[in-house]
C-alpha positions as CSV (number, residue, x, y, z in Angstrom):
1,X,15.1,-83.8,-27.9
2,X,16.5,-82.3,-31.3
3,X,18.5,-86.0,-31.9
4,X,15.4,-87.9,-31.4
5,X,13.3,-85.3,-33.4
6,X,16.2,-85.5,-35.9
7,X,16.2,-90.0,-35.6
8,X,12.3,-89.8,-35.9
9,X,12.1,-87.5,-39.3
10,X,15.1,-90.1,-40.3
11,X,12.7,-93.3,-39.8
12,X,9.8,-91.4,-41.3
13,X,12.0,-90.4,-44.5
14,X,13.3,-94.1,-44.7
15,X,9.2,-94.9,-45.1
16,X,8.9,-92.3,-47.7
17,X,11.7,-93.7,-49.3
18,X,10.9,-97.0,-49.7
19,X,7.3,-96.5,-51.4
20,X,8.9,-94.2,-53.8
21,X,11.6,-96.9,-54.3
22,X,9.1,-99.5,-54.8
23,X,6.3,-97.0,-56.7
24,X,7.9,-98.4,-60.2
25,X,6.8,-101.4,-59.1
26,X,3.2,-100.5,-60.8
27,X,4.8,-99.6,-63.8
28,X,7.2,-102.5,-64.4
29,X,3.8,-104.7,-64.2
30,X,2.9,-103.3,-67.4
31,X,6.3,-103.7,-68.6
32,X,6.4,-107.7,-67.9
33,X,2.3,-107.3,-69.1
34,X,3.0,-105.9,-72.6
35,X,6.5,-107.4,-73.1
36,X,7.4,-104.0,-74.0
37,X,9.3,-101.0,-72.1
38,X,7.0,-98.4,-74.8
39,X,7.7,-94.7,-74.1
40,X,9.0,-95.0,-70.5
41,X,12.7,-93.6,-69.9
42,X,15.5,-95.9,-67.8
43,X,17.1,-92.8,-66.9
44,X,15.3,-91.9,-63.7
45,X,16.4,-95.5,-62.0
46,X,19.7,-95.2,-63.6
47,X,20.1,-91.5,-61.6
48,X,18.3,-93.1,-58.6
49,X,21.0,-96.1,-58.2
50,X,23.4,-93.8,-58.5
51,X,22.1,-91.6,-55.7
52,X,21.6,-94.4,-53.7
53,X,25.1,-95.5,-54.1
54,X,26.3,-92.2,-53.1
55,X,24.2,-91.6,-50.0
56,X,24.9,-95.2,-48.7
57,X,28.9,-94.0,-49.2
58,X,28.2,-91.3,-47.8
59,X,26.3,-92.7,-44.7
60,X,29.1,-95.4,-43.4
61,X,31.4,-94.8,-40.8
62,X,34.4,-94.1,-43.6
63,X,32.7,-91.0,-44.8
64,X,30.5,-90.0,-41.7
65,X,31.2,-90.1,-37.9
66,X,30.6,-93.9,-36.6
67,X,26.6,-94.4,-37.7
68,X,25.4,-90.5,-37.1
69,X,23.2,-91.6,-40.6
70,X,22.3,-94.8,-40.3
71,X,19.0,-94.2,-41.8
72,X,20.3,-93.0,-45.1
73,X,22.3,-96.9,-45.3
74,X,19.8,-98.8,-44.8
75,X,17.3,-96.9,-46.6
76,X,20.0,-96.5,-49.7
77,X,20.8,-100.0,-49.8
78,X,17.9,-101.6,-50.3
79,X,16.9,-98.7,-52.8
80,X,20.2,-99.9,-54.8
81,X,18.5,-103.6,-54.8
82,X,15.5,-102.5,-56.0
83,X,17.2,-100.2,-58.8
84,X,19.5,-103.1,-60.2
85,X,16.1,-104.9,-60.7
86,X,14.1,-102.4,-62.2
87,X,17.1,-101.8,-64.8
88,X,17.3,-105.6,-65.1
89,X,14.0,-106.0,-66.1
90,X,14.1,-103.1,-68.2
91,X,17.0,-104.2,-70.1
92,X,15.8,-106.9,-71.0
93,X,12.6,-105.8,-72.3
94,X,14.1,-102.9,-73.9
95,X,14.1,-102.4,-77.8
96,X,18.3,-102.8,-79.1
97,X,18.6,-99.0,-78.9
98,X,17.6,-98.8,-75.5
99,X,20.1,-101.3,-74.6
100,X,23.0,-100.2,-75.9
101,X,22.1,-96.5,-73.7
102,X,22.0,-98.9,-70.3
103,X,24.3,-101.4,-71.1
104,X,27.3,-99.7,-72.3
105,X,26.5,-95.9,-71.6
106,X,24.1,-95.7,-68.2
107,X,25.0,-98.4,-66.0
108,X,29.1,-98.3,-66.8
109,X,29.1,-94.3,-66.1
110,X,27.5,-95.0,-62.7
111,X,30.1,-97.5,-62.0
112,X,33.1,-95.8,-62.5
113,X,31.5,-92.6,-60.8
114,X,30.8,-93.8,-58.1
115,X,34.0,-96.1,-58.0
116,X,35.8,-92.9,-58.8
117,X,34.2,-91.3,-55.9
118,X,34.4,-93.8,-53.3
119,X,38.4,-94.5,-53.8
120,X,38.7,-90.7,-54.0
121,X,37.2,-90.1,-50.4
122,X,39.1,-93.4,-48.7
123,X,42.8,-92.5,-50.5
124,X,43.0,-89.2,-50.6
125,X,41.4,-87.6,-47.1
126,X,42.2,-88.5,-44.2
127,X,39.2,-87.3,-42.0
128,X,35.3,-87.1,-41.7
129,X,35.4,-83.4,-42.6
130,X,36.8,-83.2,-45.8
131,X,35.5,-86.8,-47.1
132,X,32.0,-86.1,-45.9
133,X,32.6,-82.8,-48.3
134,X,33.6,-83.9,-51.2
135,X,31.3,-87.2,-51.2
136,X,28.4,-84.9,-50.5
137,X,29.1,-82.8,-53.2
138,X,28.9,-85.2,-55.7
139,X,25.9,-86.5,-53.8
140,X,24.3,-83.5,-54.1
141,X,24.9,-83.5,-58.0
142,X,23.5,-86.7,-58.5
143,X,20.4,-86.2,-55.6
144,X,19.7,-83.1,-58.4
145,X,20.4,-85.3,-61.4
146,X,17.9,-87.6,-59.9
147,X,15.6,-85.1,-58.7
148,X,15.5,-83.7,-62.4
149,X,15.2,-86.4,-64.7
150,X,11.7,-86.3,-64.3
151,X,11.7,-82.8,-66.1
152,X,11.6,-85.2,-69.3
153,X,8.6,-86.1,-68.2
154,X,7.4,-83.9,-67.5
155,X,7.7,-81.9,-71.1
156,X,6.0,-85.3,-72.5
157,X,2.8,-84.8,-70.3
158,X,3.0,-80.9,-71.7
159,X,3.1,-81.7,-75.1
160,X,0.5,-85.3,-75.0
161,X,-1.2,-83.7,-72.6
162,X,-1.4,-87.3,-71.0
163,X,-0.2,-88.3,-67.4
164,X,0.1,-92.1,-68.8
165,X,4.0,-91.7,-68.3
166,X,3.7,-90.2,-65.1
167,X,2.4,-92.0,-62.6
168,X,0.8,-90.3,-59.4
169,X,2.5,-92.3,-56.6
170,X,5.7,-91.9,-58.2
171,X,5.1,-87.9,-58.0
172,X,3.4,-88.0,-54.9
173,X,6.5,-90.0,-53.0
174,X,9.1,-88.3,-54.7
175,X,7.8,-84.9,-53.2
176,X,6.9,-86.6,-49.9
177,X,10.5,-88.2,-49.7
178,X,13.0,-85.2,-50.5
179,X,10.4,-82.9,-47.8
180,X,11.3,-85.5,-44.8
181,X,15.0,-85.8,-46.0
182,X,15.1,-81.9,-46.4
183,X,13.9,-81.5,-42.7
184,X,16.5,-84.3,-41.4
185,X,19.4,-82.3,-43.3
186,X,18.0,-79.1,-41.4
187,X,17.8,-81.0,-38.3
188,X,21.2,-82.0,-39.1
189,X,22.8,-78.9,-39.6
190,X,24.0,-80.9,-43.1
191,X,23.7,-78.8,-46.0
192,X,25.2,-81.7,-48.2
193,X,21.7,-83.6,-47.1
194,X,19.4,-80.4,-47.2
195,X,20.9,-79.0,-50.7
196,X,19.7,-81.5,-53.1
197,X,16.2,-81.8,-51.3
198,X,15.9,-77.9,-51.8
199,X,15.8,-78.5,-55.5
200,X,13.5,-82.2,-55.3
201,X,10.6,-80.5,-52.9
202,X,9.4,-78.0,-55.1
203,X,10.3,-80.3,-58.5
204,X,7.9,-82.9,-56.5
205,X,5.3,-79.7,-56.4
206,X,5.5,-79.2,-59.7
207,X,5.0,-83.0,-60.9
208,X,1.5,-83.2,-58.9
209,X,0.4,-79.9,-60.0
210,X,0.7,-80.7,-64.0
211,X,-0.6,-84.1,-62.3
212,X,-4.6,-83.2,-61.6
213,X,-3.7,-80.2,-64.0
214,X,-3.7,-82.8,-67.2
215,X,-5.6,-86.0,-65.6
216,X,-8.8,-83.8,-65.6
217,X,-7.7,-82.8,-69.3
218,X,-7.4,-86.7,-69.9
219,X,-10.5,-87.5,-68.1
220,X,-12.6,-84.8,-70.1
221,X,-10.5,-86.0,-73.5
222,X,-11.8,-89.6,-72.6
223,X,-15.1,-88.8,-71.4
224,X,-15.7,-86.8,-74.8
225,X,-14.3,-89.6,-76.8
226,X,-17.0,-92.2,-75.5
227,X,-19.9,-89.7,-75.7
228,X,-18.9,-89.4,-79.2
229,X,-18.9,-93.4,-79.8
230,X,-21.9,-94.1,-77.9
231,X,-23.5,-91.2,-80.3
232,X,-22.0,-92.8,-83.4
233,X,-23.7,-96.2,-82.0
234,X,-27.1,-94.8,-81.7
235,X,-27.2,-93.3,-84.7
236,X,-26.3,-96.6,-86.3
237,X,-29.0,-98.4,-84.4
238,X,-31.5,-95.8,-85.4
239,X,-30.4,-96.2,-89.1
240,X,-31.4,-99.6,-88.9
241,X,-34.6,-99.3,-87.3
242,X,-35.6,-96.8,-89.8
243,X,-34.4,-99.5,-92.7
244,X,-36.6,-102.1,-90.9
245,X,-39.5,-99.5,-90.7
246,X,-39.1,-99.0,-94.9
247,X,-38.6,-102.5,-95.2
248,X,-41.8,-103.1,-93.2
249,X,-43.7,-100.5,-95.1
250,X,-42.4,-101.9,-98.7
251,X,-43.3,-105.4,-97.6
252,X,-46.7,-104.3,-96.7
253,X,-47.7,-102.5,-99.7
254,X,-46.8,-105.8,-101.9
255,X,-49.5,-107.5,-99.9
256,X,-51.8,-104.7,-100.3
257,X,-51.6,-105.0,-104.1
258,X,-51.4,-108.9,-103.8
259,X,-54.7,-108.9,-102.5
């Protein structure tokens, strides 16, 4: 009962997974749109393919016994697919200075971490144990590296008091995702899968609360903003209906005196 329990949270955190995976899908459409990257940061899907990269590491029979986590290699390896696009597509959109922080700072420092890591865990232990160990705690690093770069964000929607650069369903499925996998590393008895999710639940919380928090602060903003203009547009139109009134009124006394 507690493996299939356990096998069923895994399936249901590989469906959370993939629609937060594919939730920047949304926001890369305005990218390609506007030709333009604007104010959004590449350093969430830079942190995300690196925790992908772990976790699938991590989830192979190397690192963990035969396929006890399958769910976190499939679900990993497509979400390192998906990450090498979005970063892709942001690079090349990207103004110079952006591109010089993915091209020669970002995406190389992933790289060699997690080539670091993975020749690390095959050389130097020889068992399951200790690998799983020393994999998972860099995992857990970058799982909370990943789980945190939204804090960025985060401060930008405090200070604009805008949710433009924080989109819902990328809140919304973060918190949803790291709550299954949190349960599956419970279930597990795998605090190297529990750990990080600890941290990325309540983070995920916190994003939806300053979420409606500041959208009904935007939607008042906005809503104040065109009551104002459709003010400012009456008041022009009755300008000029009292200018056509004097205009009538001039006119007519001219053909009063004509006669």
């Amino acid at each position: 009962m507690g493996d299939k329990l356990r096998l069923s949270i895994g399936i249901l955190g590989n469906g959370a997974s993939m629609l937060l995976y594919t939730a920047p899908i949304l926001t890369f459409s305005r990218v390609f749109k506007k030709k333009s990257t604007e104010e959004f940061s590449c350093f969430p899907y830079v942190m995300t393919l690196l925790n992908c990269l772990i976790y699938t590491w991590y989830g192979l029979p190397i690192v963990s016994h035969l396929w006890e986590n399958l769910p976190l290699v499939t679900i990993n390896g497509v979400g390192i697919l998906l990450e090498l696009l979005f970063i892709f597509i942001y690079f090349c959109y990207a103004s110079p200075k952006e591109k010089v922080k993915v091209g020669l700072i970002f995406v190389p420092v992933v790289i060699v971490l997690f080539g670091v890591t993975a020749l690390i865990s095959a050389v130097v232990f020889d068992d399951h144990r200790h690998r799983k160990s020393f994999v998972g705690s860099v995992g857990l690093v970058a799982s909370i590296s990943m789980y945190g770069s939204p804090l960025v964000v985060m401060k930008k929607v405090i200070e604009t008091k805008s949710v433009e650069y924080m989109p819902f369903y990328l809140s919304f499925f973060s918190f949803l995702a790291s709550s299954l996998w949190l349960a599956y590393g419970l279930l597990s008895h795998d605090l190297f899968l529990a750990s990080p999710n600890m941290v990325g639940t309540p983070l995920g919380i916190l994003q939806l609360i300053l979420y409606f928090k500041y959208k009904n602060k935007e939607a008042l903003i906005t809503k104040t903003v065109m009551s104002k203009s459709d003010d400012e547009k009456n008041k022009r139109s009755l300008e000029l209906v009292v200018d056509v009134d004097h205009d009538g009124d001039a006119n007519e006394k001219k053909f009063n005196n004509a006669c």
